[in-house]
BAVEX-720525 format. One record per residue (C-alpha): x, y, z; residue number from 1. Coordinates in pm, 1 decimal, m for minus. Each point is the difference from the previous one (the first is absolute). Layout:
// residues N
[pt [X; Y; Z]; NUM]
...
END
This chain:
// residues 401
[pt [14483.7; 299.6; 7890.0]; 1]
[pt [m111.5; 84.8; 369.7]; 2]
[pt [226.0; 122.4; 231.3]; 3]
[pt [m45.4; m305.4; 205.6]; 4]
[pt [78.1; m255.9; m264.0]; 5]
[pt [283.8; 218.5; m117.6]; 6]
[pt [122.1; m61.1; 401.0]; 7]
[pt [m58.4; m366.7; m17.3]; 8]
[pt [246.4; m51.9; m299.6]; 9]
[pt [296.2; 228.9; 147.3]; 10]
[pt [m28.0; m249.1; 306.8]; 11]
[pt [158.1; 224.1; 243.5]; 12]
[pt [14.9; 340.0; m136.2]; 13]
[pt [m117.0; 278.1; 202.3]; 14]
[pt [m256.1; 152.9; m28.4]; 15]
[pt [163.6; 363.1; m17.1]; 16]
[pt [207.6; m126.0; m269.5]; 17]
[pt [m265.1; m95.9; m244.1]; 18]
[pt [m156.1; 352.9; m151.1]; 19]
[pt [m207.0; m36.1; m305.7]; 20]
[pt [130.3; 242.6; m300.2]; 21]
[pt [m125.6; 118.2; m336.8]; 22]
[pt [242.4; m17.6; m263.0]; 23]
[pt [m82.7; 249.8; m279.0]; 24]
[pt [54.0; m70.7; m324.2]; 25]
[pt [47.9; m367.8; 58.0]; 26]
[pt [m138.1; m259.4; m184.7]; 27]
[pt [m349.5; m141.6; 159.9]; 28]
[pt [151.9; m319.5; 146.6]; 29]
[pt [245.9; 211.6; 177.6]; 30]
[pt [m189.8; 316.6; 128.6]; 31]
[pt [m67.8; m174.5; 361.3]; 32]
[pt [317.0; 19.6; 138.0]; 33]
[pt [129.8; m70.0; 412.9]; 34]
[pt [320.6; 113.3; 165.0]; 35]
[pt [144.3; m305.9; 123.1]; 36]
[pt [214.7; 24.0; 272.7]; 37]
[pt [156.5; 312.1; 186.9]; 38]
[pt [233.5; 91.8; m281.1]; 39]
[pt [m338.3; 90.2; m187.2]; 40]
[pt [21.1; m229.5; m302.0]; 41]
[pt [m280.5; m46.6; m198.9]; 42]
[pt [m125.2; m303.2; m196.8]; 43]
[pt [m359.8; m82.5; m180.0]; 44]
[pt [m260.8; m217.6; 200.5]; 45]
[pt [113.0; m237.0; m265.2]; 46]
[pt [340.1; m12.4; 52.8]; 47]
[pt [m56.1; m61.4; 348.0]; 48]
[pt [m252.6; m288.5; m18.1]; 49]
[pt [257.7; m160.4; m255.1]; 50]
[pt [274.2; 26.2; 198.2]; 51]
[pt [m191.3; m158.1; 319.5]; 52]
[pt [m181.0; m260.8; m170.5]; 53]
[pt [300.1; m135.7; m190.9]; 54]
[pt [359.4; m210.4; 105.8]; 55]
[pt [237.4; 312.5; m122.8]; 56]
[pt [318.2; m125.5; m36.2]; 57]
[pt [313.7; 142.4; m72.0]; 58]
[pt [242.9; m263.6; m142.1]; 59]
[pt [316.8; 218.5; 121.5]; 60]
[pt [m29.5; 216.8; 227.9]; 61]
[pt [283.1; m17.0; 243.9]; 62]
[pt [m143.3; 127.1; 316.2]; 63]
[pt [240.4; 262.3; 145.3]; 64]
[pt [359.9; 95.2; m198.2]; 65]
[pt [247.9; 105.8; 276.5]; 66]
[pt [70.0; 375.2; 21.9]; 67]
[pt [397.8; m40.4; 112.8]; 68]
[pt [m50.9; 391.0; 104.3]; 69]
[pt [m158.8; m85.7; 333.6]; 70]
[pt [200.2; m55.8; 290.0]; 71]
[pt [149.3; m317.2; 105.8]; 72]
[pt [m221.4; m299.2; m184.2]; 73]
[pt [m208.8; 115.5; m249.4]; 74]
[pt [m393.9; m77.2; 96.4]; 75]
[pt [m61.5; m241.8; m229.5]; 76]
[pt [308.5; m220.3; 71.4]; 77]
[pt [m121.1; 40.4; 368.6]; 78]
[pt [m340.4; m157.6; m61.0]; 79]
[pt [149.0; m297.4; m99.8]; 80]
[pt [300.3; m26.2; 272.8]; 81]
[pt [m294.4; 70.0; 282.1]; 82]
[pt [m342.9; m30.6; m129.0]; 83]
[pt [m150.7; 169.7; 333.2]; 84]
[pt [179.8; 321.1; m141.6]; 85]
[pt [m302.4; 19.4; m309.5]; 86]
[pt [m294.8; 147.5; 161.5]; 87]
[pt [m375.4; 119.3; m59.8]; 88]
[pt [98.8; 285.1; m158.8]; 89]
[pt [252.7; m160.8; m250.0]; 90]
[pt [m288.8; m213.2; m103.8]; 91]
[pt [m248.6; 232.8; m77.4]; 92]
[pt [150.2; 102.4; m336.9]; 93]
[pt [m1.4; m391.7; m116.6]; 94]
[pt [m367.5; m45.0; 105.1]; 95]
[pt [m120.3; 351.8; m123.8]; 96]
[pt [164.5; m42.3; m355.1]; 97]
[pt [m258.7; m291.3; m86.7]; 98]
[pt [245.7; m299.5; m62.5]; 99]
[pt [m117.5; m347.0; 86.4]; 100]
[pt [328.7; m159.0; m110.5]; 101]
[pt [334.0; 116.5; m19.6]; 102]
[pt [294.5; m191.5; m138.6]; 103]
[pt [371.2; 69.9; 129.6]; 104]
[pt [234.9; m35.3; m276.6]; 105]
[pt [291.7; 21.7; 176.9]; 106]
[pt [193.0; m299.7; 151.1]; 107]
[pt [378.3; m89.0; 77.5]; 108]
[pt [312.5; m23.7; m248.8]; 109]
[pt [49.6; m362.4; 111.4]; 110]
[pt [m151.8; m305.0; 184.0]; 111]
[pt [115.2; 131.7; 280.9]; 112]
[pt [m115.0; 355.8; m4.0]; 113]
[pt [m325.1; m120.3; m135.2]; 114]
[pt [m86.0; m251.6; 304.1]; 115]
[pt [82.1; 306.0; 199.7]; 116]
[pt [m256.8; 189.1; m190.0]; 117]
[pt [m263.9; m247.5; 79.2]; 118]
[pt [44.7; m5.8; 367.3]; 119]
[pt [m5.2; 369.6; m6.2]; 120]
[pt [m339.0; 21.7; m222.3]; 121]
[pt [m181.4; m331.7; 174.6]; 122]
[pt [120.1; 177.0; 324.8]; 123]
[pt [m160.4; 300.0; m68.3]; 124]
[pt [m322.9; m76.0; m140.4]; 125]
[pt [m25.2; m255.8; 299.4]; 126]
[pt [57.6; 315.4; 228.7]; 127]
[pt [m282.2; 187.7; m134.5]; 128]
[pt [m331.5; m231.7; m43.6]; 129]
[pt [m205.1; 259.8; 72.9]; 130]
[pt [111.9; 227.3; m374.7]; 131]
[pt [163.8; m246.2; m226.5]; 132]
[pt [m53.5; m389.7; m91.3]; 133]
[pt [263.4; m188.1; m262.2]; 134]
[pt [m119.5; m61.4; m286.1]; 135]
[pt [6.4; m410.1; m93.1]; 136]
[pt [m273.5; m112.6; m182.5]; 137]
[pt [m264.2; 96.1; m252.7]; 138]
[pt [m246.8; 69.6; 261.8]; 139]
[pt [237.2; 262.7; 157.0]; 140]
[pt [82.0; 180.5; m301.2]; 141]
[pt [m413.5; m1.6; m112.4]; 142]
[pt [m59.0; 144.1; 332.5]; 143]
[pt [m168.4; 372.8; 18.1]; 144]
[pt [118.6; m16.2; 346.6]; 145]
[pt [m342.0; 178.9; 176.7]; 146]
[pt [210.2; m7.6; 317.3]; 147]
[pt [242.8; 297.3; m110.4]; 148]
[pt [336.1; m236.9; 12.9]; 149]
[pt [231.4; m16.8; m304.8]; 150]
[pt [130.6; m308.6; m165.4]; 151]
[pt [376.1; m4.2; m15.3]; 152]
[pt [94.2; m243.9; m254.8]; 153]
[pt [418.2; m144.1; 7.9]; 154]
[pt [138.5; 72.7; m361.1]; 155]
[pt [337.0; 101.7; m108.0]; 156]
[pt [164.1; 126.4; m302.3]; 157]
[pt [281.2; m237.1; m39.2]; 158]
[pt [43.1; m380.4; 17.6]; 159]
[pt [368.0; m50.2; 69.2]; 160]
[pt [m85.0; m127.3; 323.2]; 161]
[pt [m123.8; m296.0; m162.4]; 162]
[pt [308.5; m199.8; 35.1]; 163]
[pt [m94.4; m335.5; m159.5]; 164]
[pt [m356.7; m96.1; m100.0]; 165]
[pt [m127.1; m119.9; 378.7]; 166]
[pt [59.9; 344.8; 94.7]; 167]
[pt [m309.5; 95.8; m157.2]; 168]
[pt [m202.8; m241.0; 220.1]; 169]
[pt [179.3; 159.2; 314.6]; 170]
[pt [m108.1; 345.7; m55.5]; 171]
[pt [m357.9; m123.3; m87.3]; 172]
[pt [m37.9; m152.9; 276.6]; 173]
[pt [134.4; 353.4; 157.2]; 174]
[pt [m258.3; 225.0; m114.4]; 175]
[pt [137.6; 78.9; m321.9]; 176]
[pt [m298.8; 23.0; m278.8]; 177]
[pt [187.4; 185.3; m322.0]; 178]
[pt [371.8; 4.3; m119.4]; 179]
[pt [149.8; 261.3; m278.0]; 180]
[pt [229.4; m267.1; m162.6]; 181]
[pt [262.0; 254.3; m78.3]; 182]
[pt [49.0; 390.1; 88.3]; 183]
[pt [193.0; 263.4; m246.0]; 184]
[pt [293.5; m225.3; m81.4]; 185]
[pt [109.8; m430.7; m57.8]; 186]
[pt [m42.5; m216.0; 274.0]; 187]
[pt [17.1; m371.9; m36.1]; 188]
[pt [m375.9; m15.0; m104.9]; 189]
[pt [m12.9; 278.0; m295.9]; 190]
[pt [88.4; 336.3; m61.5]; 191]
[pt [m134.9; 331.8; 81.5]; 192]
[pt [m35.4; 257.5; m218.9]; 193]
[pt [280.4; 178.7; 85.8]; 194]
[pt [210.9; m299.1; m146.0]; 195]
[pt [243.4; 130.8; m260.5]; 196]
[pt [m137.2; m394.7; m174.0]; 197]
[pt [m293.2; m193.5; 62.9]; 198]
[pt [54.6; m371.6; m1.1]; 199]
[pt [m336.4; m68.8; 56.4]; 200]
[pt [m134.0; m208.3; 290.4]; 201]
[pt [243.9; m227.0; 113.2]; 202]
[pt [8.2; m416.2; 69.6]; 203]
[pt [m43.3; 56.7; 373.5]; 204]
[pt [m231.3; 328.0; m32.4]; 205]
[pt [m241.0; m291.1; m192.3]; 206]
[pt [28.4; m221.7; 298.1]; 207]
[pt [m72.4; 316.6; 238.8]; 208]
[pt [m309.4; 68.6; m216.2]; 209]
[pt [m152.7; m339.3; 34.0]; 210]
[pt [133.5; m19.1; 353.0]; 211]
[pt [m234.8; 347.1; 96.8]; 212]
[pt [m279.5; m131.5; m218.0]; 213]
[pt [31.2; m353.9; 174.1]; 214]
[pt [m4.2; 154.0; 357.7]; 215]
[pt [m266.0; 303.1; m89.8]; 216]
[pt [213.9; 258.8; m13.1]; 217]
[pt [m62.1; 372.7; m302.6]; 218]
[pt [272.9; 16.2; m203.0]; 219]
[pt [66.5; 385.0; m45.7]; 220]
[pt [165.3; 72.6; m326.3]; 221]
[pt [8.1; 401.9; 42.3]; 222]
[pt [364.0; 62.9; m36.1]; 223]
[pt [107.0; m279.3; m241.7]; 224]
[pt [130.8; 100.6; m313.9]; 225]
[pt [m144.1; m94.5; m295.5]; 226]
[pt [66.0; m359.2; m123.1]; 227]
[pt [m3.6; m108.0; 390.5]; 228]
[pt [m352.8; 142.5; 54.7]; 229]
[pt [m130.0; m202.7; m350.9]; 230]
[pt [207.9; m329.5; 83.9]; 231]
[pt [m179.2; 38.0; 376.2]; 232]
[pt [m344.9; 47.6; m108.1]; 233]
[pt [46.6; m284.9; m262.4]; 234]
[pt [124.1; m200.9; 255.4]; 235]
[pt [m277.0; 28.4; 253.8]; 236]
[pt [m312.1; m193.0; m0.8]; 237]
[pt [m162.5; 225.1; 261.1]; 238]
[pt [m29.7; 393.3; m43.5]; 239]
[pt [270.8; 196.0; 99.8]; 240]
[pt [11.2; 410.0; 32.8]; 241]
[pt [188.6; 295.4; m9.5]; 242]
[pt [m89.9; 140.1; 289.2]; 243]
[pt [129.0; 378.1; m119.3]; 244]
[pt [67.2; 98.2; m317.8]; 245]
[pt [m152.3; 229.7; m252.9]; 246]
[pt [m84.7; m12.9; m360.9]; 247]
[pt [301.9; 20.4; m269.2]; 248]
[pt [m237.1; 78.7; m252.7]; 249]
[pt [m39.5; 358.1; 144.8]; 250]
[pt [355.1; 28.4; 113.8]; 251]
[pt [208.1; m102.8; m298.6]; 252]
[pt [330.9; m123.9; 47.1]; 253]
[pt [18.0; m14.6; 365.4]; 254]
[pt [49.7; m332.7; 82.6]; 255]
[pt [m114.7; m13.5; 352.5]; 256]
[pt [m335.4; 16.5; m119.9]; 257]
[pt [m159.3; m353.2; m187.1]; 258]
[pt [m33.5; m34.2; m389.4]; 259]
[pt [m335.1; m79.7; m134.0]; 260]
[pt [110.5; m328.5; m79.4]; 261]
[pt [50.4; m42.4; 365.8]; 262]
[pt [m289.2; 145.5; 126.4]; 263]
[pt [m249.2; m247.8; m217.9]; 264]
[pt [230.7; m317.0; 65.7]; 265]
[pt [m78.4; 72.6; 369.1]; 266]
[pt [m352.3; 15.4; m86.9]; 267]
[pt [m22.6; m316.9; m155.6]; 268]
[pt [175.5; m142.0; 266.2]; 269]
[pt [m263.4; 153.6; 238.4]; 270]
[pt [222.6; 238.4; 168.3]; 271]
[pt [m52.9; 365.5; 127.7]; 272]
[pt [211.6; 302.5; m50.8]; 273]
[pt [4.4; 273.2; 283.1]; 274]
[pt [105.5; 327.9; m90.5]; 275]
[pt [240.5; 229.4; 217.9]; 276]
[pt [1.3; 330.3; 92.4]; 277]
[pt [337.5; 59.6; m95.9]; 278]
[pt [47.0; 340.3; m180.5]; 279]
[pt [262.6; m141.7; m269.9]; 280]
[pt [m206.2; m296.7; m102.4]; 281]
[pt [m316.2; 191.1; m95.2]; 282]
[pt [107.4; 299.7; m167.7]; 283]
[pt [360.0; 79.7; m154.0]; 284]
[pt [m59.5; 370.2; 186.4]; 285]
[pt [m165.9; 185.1; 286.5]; 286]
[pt [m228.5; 69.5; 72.4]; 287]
[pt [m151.0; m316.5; 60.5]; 288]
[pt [m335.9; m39.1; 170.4]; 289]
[pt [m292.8; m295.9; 95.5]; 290]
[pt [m131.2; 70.3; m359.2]; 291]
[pt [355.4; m109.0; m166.0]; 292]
[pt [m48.2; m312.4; 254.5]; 293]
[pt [m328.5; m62.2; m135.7]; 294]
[pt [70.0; 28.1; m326.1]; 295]
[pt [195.7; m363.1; 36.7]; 296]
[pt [m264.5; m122.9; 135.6]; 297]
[pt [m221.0; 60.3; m257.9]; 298]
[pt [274.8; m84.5; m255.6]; 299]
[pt [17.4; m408.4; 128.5]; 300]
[pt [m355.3; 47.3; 13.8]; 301]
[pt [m37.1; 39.5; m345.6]; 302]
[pt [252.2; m213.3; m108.3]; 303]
[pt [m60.0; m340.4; 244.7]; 304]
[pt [m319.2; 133.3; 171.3]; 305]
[pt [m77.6; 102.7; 367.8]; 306]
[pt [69.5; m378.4; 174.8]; 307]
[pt [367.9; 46.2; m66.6]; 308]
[pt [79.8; 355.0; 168.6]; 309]
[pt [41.3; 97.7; 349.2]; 310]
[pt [196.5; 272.2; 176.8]; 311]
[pt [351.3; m97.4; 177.1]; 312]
[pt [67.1; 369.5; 70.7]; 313]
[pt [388.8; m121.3; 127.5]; 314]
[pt [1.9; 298.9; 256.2]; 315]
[pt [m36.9; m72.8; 377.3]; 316]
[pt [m276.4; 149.7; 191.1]; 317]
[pt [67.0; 347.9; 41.7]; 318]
[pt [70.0; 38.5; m400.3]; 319]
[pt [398.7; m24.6; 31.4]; 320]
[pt [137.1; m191.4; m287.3]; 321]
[pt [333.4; m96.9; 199.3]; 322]
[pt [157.0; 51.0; 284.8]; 323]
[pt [128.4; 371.0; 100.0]; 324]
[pt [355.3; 14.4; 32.7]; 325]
[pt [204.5; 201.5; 263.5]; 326]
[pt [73.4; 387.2; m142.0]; 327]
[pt [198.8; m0.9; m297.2]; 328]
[pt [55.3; m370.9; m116.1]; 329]
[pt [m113.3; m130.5; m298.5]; 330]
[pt [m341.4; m224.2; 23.5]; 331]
[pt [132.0; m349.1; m25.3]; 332]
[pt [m251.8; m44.3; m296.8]; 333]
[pt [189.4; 211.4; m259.7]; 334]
[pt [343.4; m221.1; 92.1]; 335]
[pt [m84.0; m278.7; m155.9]; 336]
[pt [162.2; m125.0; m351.2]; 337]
[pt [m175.7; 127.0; m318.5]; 338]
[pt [m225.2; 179.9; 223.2]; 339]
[pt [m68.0; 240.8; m279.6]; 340]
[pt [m194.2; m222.7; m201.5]; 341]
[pt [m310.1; 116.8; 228.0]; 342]
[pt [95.0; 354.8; m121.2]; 343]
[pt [m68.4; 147.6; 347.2]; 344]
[pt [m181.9; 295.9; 19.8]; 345]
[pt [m128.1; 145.2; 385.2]; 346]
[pt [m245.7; 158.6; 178.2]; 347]
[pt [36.9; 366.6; 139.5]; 348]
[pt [81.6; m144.6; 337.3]; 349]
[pt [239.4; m240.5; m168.7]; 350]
[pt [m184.1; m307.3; 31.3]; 351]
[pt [m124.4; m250.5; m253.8]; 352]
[pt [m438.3; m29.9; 46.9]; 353]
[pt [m261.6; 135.9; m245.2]; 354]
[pt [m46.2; 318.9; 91.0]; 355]
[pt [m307.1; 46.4; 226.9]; 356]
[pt [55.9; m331.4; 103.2]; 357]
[pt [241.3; m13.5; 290.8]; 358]
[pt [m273.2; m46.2; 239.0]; 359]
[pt [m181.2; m338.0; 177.7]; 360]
[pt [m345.8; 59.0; m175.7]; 361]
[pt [147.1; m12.3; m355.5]; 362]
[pt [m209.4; m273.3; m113.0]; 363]
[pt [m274.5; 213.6; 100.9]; 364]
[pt [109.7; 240.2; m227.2]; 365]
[pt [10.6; m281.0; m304.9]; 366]
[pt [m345.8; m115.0; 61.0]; 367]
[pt [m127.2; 369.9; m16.8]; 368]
[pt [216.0; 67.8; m329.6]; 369]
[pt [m209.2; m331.0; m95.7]; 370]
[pt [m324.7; 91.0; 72.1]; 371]
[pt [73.0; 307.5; m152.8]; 372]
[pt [65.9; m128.3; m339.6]; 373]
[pt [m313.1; m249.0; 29.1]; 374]
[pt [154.7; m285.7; 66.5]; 375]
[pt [m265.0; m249.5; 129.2]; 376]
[pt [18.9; m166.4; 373.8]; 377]
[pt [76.0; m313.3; m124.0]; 378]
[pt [298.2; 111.9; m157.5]; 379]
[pt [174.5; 220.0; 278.1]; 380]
[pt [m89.9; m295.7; 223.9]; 381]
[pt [196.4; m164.4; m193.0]; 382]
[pt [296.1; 182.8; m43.7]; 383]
[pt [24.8; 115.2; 389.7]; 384]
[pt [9.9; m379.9; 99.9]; 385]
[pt [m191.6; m244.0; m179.4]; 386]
[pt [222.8; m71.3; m272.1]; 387]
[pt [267.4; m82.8; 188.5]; 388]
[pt [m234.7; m189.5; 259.5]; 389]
[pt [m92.1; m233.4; m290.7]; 390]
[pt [341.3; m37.2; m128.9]; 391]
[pt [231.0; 18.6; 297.2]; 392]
[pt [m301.4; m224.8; 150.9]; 393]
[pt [88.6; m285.4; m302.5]; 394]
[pt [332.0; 7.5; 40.5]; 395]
[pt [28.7; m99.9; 341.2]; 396]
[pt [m196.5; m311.0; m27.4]; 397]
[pt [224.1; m247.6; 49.8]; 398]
[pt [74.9; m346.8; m164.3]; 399]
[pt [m156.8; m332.9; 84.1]; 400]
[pt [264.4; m166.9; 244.7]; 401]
END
C-alpha cells in the first residue's frame, strides 16, 4: 500500500506519525507494518484498512470510569455536569482508537436517576456536534463515520427504571436503544446471576420484553442468570444480545460467562454475543492477553458461526474496567453479594482488562490477532461491527402501529 493511500485511510494522522516498518519473522500478511500514532503502535496495512472501512462497534464500552483520586470532581463526572469542560484533547483518544459506535451501559438506579442520566448524555452529545452524534437508528449504527465523529449510542445495564410497561415507550422516545433486563442480582423482571435462585423471567419482565420489542428497543441479556436468559430469548420474537460475555465452554463453571446452550439459542434467535475484556471471564488465571480474548471469539465462531459474535469489551475508553476509588477503599465492584462467583483475579496494577488491553486502540489489537490467524475480511468485519449492525439493526425495528 502507498504511503499516500495508507494517509487517506488514517483520515487525519500525521504524517510524522505514520513510518513504514519491517517486521521480521512475521507472517507475509503482516510484514508491512506502520506506527500509528505518537505512542508508536504498530498495526498491518490490513488492519488499518479494516478498521477504516468498517462500523467498529463496541457494544459496552463505557466511555470514561471516574478516577475518585483527582481533586475535587473527578473528570469524567465533570464532562457530564459542564460539557464545555471535555475538550480537543480529551477527544482524540475516542477518535484515534477506531470506534464508530460506542454504547454506555451505565444508567440510573431508578426512574428518577435514569431521566437524569438522559439529560446529562442528550446534553452532552448535543454540546459536542462537531466529535460525537447519538446513535438512533440503523443508519447511524451502519455508519463508517468518514467524518472522524463517534456514535454514542444510550444503553444501560439495568431496567428497574422501567416502572410499569409505558415506561419503556418514555425512554425510547429519550434516546434509549438497548436495555440489560437485569444486572448481578433479582429485580422485578428476572434474576441476575448472582441470585442465590433463579425464578426465571418473570410475568412483568414478559410484558417488558414485548414492550422493548414493540417500541424497537435490544434486549441485553449479559448478566441474567441462567433460566432468565433462556425464558428471555424464548420469549422474544426479535434478536436479542449479550452485549459482553464470554464463552462458558472455555471457562467451566464460572457462571458469568454463557453455556453453550445459551450461546446457540441466541443464535437461532438471531442474536449476537460480544465478548469482554475482562481478565476473570476469559481465563481462570493471569496472565491473560488479546490471544485469550480471541480465543472466544473463535470459540462462538465455531460453535454458531461468525454472524453471532462481536466484541463488547465492557471497559471505558482508556482500558479501566471500573471506576478508581480514593487510596485505600475497596473498589465498589468486589462489595457486592456473592461477588465471588466471578472468582476475581487482577491485573498487576489491580485492575480488571485483558492484559495489553487497557488502551483506546484495543480493537485494533483484535483485528491484528485476526489477521494473524487468517481469519478472512469478511469475518473480522463482522465481528468488529457487522454482526451486531445486523442484529442490533433487527431489533430495533419497531411494530406496525
Amino acid at each position: 500500500m502507498q504511503r499516500r493511500s495508507l494517509l487517506r485511510l488514517l483520515a487525519g494522522a500525521s504524517a510524522a506519525s505514520l513510518l513504514p516498518r519491517n517486521a521480521f519473522a512475521a507472517p507475509a500478511i503482516l510484514t508491512r507494518r506502520y506506527a500509528l500514532g505518537p505512542l508508536g503502535d504498530e498495526y498491518s496495512a490490513r488492519t488499518i484498512r479494516l478498521m477504516q472501512e468498517s462500523p467498529v462497534v463496541d457494544m459496552l464500552c463505557q466511555f470514561a470510569f471516574a478516577d475518585m483520586r483527582e481533586q475535587g470532581t473527578p473528570r469524567a463526572d465533570r464532562w457530564l455536569q459542564d460539557p464545555g469542560t471535555f475538550t480537543a484533547e480529551d477527544f482524540a483518544a475516542f477518535r484515534g482508537s477506531g470506534v464508530k459506535t460506542l454504547a454506555l451501559g451505565r444508567g440510573g438506579p431508578s426512574y428518577e436517576a435514569m431521566l437524569q442520566f438522559m439529560a446529562q448524555w442528550n446534553g452532552f452529545v448535543a454540546s459536542h456536534p462537531e466529535w460525537f452524534i447519538r446513535v438512533d437508528d440503523a443508519a447511524d449504527l451502519a455508519s463508517a463515520r468518514g467524518d472522524g465523529r463517534v456514535g454514542i449510542m444510550i444503553t444501560t445495564q439495568n431496567s428497574d427504571h422501567f416502572r410499569a410497561v409505558g415506561d419503556v415507550t418514555t425512554f425510547h422516545r429519550l434516546g434509549q436503544r438497548l436495555s440489560q433486563l437485569t444486572y448481578n442480582v433479582q429485580n422485578r423482571i428476572g434474576a441476575g446471576f448472582l441470585e442465590h435462585n433463579d425464578g426465571g423471567l418473570s410475568i412483568f419482565g414478559h410484558e417488558i420484553v414485548a414492550a422493548m420489542q414493540r417500541v424497537g428497543m435490544t434486549v441485553d441479556l449479559s448478566h441474567c442468570a441462567d433460566k432468565t436468559t433462556m425464558d428471555a430469548i424464548a420469549a422474544a420474537k426479535k434478536p436479542v444480545v449479550f452485549t459482553h460475555a464470554a464463552a462458558r465452554g472455555l471457562m467451566p463453571g464460572y457462571a458469568r460467562c454463557k453455556s453453550d446452550d445459551a450461546i446457540r439459542a441466541l443464535a437461532r434467535n438471531g442474536g449476537v454475543m460480544g465478548i469482554a475484556a475482562i481478565r476473570f471471564m476469559i481465563k481462570p488465571e493471569g496472565p491473560v492477553t488479546v490471544e485469550h480474548f480471541v480465543d472466544h471469539i473463535d470459540y462462538v465462531i465455531k460453535l454458531v458461526g461468525a454472524e453471532h459474535v462481536g466484541i463488547g469489551s465492557d471497559l471505558d475508553m482508556a482500558g479501566l474496567g471500573m471506576p478508581i476509588p480514593r487510596a485505600g477503599a475497596t473498589p465498589e465492584i468486589a462489595n457486592q453479594v456473592n461477588f465471588d462467583r466471578y472468582k476475581p483475579h487482577y491485573a498487576e496494577d489491580g485492575g480488571v482488562h485483558v492484559d495489553g488491553m487497557k488502551h483506546p486502540k484495543r480493537i485494533f489489537d483484535v483485528v491484528e490477532t485476526m489477521v494473524r490467524r487468517r481469519h478472512s475480511d469478511d469475518t473480522i468485519r463482522l465481528v468488529i461491527g457487522g454482526s451486531f449492525v445486523r442484529a442490533v439493526s433487527a431489533s430495533w425495528v419497531p411494530d406496525p402501529a
